[in-house]
DSSP file (Angstrom, degrees, kcal/mol; ACC not computed):
  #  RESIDUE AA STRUCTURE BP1 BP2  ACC     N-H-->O    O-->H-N    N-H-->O    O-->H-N    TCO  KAPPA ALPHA  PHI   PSI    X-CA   Y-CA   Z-CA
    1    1 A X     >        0   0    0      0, 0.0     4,-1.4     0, 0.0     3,-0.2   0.000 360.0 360.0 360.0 -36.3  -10.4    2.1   14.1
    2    2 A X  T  4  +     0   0    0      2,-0.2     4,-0.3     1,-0.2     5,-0.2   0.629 360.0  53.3 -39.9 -37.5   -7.1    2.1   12.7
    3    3 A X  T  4 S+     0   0    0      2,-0.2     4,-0.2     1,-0.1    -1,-0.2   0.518 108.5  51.9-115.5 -26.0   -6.5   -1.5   12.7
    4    4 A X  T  > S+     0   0    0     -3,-0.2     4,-3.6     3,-0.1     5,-0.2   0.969 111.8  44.9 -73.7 -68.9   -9.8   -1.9   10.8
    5    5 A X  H  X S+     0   0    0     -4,-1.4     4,-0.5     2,-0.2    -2,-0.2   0.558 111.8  53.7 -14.3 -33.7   -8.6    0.9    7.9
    6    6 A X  H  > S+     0   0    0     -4,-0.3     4,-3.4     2,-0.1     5,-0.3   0.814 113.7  45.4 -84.6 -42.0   -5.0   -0.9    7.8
    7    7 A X  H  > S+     0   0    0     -4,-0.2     4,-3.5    -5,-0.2     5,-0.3   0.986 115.1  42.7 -47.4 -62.1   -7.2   -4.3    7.1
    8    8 A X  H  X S+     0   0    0     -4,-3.6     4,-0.8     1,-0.2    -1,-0.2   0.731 110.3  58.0 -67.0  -9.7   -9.7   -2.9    4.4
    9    9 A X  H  X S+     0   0    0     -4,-0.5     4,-6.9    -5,-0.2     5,-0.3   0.922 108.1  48.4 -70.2 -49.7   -6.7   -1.1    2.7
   10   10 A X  H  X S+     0   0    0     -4,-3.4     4,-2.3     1,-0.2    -2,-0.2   0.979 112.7  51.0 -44.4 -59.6   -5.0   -4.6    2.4
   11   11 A X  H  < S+     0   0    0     -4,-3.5    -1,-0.2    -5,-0.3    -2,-0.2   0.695 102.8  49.8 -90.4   6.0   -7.8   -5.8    1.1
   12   12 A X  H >X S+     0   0    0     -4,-0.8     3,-1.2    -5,-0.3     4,-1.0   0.697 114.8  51.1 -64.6 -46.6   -8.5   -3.5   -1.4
   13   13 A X  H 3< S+     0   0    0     -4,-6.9     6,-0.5     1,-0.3    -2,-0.2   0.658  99.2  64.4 -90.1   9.9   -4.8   -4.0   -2.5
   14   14 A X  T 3< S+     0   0    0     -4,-2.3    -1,-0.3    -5,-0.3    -3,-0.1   0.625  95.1  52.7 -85.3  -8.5   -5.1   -7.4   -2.6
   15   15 A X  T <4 S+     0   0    0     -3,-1.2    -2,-0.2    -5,-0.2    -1,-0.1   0.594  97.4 104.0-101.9 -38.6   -7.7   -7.4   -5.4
   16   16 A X  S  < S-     0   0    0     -4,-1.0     4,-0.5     1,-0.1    -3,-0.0   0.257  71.9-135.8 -49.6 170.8   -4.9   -5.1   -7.4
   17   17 A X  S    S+     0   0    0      2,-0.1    -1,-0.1     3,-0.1    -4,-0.1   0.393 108.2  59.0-114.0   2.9   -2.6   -6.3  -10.2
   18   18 A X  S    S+     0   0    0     -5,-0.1     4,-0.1     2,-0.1    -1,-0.1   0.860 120.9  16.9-109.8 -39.1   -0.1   -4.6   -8.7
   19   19 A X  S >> S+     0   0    0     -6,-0.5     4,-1.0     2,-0.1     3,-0.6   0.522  93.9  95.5-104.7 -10.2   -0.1   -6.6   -5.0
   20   20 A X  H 3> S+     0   0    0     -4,-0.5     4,-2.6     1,-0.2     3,-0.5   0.925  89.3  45.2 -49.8 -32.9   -2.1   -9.6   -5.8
   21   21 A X  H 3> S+     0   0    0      2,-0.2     4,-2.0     1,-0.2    -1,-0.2   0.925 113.9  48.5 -75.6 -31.0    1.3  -11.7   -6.4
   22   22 A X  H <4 S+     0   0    0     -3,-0.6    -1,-0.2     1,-0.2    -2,-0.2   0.682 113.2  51.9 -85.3  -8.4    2.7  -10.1   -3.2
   23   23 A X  H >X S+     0   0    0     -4,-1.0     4,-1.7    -3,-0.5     3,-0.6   0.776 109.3  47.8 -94.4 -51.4   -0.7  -11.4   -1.9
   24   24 A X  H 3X S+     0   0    0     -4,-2.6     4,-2.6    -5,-0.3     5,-0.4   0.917 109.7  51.6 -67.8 -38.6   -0.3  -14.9   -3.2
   25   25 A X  H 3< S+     0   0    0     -4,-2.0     4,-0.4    -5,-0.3    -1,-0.2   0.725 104.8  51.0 -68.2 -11.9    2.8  -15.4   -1.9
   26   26 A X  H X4>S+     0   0    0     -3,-0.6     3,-5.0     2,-0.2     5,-0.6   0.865 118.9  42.5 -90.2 -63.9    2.3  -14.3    1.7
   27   27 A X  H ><5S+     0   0    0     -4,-1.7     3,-2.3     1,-0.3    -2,-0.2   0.720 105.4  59.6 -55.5 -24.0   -0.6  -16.7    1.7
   28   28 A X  T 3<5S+     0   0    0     -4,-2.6    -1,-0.3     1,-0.3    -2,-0.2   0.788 104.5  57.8 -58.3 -34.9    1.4  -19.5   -0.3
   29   29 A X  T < 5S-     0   0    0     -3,-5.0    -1,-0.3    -5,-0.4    -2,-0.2   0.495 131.2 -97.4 -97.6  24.8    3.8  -19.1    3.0
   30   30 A X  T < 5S+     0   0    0     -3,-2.3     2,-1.2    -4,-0.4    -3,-0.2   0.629  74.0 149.6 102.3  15.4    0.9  -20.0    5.1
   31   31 A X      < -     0   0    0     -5,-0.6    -1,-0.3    -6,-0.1    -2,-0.1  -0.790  45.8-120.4 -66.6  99.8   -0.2  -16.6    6.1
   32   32 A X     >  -     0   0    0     -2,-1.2     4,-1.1     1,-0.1    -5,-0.1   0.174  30.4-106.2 -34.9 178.6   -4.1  -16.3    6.8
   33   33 A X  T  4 S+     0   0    0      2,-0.2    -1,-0.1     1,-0.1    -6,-0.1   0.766 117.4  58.8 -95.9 -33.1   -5.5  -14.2    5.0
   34   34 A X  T >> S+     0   0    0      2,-0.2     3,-1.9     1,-0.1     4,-1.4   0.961 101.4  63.7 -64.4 -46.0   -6.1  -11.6    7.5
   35   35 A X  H 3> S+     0   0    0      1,-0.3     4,-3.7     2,-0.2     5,-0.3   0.915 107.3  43.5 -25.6 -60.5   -2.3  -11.4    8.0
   36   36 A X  H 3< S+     0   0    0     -4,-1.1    -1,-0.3     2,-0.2     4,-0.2   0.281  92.6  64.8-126.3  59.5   -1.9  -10.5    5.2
   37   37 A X  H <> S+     0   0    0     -3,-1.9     4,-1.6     2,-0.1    -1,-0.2   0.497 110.9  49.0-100.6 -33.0   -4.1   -8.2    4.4
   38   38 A X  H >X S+     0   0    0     -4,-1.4     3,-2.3     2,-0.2     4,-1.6   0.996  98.7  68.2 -67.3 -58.8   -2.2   -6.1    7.1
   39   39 A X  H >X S+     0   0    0     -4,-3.7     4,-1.5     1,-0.3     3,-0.7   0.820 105.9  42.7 -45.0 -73.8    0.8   -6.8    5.7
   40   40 A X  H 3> S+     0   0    0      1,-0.3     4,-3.4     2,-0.3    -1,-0.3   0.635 105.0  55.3   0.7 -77.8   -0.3   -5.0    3.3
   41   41 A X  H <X S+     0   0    0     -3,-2.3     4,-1.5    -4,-1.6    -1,-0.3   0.928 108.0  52.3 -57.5 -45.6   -1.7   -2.4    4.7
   42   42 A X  H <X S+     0   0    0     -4,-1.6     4,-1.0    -3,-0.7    -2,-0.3   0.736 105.4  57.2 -70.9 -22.8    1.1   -1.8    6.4
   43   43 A X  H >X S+     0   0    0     -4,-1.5     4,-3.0    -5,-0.3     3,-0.8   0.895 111.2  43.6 -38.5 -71.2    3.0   -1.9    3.2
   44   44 A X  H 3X S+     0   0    0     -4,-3.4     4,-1.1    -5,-0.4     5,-0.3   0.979 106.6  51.8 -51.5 -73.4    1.1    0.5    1.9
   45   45 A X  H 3X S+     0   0    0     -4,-1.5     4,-1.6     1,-0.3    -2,-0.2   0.586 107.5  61.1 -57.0 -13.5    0.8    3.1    4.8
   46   46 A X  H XX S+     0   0    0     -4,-1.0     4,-1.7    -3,-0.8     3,-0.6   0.955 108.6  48.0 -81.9 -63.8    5.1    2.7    4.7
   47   47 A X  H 3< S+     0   0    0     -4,-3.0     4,-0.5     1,-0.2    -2,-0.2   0.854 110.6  48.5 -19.5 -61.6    4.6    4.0    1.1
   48   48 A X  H 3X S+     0   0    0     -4,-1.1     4,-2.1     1,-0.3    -2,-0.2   0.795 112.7  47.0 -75.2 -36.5    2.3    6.9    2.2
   49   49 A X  H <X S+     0   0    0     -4,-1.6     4,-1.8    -3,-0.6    -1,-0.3   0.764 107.8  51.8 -91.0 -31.1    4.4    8.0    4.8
   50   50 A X  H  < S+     0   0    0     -4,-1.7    -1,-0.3     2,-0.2    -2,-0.2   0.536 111.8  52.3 -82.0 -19.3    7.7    8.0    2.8
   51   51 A X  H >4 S+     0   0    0     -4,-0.5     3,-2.1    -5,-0.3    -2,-0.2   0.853 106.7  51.4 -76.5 -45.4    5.8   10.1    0.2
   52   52 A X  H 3< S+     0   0    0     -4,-2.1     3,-0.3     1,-0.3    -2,-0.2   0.943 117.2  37.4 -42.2 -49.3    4.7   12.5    2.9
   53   53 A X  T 3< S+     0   0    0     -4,-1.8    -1,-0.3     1,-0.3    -3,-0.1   0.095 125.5  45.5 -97.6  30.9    8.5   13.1    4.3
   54   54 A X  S <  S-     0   0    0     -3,-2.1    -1,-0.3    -5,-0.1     2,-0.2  -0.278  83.1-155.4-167.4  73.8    9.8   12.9    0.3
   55   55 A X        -     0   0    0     -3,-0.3     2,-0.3     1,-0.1    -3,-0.1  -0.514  12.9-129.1  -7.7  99.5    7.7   15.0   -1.9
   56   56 A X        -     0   0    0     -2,-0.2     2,-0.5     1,-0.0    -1,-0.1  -0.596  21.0-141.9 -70.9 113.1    7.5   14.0   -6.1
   57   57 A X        -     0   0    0     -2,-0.3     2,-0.1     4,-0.0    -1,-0.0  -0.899  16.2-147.4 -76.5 116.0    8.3   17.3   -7.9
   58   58 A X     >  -     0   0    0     -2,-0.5     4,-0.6     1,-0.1     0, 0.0  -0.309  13.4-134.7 -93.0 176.2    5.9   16.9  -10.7
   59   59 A X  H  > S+     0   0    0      2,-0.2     4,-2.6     1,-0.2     5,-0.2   0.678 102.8  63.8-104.7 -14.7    7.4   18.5  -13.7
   60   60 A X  H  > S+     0   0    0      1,-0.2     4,-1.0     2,-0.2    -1,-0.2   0.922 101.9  53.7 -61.9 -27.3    3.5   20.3  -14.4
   61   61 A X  H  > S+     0   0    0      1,-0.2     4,-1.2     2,-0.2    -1,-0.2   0.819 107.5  45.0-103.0  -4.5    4.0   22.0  -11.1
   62   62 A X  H  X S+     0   0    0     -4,-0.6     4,-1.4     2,-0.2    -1,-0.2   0.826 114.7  55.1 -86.0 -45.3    7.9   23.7  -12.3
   63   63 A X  H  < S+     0   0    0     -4,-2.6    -2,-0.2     2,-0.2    -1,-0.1   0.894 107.8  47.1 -62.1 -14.7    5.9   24.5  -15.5
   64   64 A X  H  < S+     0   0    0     -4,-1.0    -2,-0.2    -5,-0.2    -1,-0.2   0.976 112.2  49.0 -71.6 -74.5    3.3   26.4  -13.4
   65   65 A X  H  <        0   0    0     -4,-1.2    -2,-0.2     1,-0.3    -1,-0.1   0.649 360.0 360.0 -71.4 -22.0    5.7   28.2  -11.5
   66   66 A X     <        0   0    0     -4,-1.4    -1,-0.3    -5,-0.0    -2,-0.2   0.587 360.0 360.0 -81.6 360.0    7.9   29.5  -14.2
């Protein structure tokens, strides 16, 4: 179920302006297209997980608290 989730994330962010060049290029180096759509994902989920253990202190939430 995971491994499905990792896929459809990839290929959500392959449609994006932000990873469609990182998308063309894997496939330009002969990557199927399912490859890299994990790549991707995984890309992503290395993101999500380095926000989780590294927190953004938004500057609305120090105006809240003072």
């Amino acid at each position: 179920m995971l491994r499905r989730q990792v896929y459809l994330a990839g290929f959500a962010a392959s449609r994006s302006n932000a990873l469609k060049p990182l998308y063309l290029a894997l496939r330009a180096k002969g990557f199927a297209s399912t490859q890299a759509f994990i790549i991707l994902g995984r890309k992503l989920l290395r993101g999500i997980r380095y926000l989780e253990r590294h927190p953004i202190v938004r500057s609305d939430a120090l105006a809240a608290e003072k």
